[in-house]
C-alpha positions as CSV (number, residue, x, y, z in Angstrom):
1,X,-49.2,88.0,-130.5
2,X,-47.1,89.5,-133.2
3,X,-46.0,87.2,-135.6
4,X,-44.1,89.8,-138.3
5,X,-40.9,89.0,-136.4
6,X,-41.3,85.8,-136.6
7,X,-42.3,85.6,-140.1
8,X,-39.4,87.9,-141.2
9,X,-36.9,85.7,-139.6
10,X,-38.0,82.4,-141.3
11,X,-38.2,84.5,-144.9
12,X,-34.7,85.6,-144.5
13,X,-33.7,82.3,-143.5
14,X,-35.3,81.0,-146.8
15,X,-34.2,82.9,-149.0
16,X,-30.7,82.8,-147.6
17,X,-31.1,79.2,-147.9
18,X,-32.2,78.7,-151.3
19,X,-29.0,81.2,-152.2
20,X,-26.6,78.9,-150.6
21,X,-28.3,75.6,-152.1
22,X,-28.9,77.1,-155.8
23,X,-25.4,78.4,-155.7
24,X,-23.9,81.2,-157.7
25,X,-22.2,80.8,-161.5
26,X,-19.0,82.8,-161.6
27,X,-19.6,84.3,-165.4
28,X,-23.1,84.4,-167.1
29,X,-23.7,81.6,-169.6
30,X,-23.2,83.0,-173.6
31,X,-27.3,82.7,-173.6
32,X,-27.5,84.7,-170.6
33,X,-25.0,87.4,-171.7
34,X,-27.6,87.3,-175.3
35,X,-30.6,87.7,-173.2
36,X,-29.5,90.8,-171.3
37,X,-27.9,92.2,-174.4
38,X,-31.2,91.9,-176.3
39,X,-33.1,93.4,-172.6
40,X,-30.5,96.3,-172.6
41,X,-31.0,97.1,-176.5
42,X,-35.0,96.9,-176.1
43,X,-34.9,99.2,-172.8
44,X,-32.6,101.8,-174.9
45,X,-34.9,101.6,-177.8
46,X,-38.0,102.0,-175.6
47,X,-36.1,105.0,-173.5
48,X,-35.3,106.7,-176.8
49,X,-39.1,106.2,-177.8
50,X,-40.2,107.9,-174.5
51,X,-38.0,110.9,-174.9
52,X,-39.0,111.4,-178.9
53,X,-42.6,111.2,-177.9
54,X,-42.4,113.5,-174.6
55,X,-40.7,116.1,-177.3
56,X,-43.2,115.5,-179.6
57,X,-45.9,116.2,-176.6
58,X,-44.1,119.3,-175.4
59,X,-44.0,120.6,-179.5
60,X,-47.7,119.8,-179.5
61,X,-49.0,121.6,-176.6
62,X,-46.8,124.5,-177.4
63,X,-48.4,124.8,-181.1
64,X,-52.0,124.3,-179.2
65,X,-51.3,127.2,-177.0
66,X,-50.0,129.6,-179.6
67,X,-53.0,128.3,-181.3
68,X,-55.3,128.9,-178.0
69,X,-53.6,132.4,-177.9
70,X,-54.5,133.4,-181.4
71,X,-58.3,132.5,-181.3
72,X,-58.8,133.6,-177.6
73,X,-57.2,137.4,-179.1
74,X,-60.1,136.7,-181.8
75,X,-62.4,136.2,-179.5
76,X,-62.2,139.8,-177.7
77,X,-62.9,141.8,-180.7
């Protein structure tokens, strides 16, 4: 017997259930509105981080393959 149905049925009807108990706020709390201000500043800083270093990788491998180029043309002499 398959039981997914079953068990997808009663987890929806949880989780509905626990929405309509725990209830909704209509504005975040001043702490709330802090915390995601301080999440959104740390995931632009980290974003910002990721691009510099990808740049910095792409600069890198470019300077190794010039590099690469120079010594391989070395090489056939």
């Amino acid at each position: 017997m398959n039981r997914a149905p079953l068990l997808r049925a009663v987890l929806v009807a949880a989780i509905g259930a626990a929405c309509c108990v725990g209830g909704c706020t209509k504005a975040p709390s001043k702490d709330d509105q802090s915390k995601l201000e301080e999440a959104k500043t740390a995931a632009e800083s980290a974003e910002k981080k990721l691009y510099e270093t990808k740049q910095e990788r792409m600069r890198l491998e470019t300077e190794k393959g010039k590099k690469d180029d120079v010594q391989s043309k070395g090489d056939d002499k």
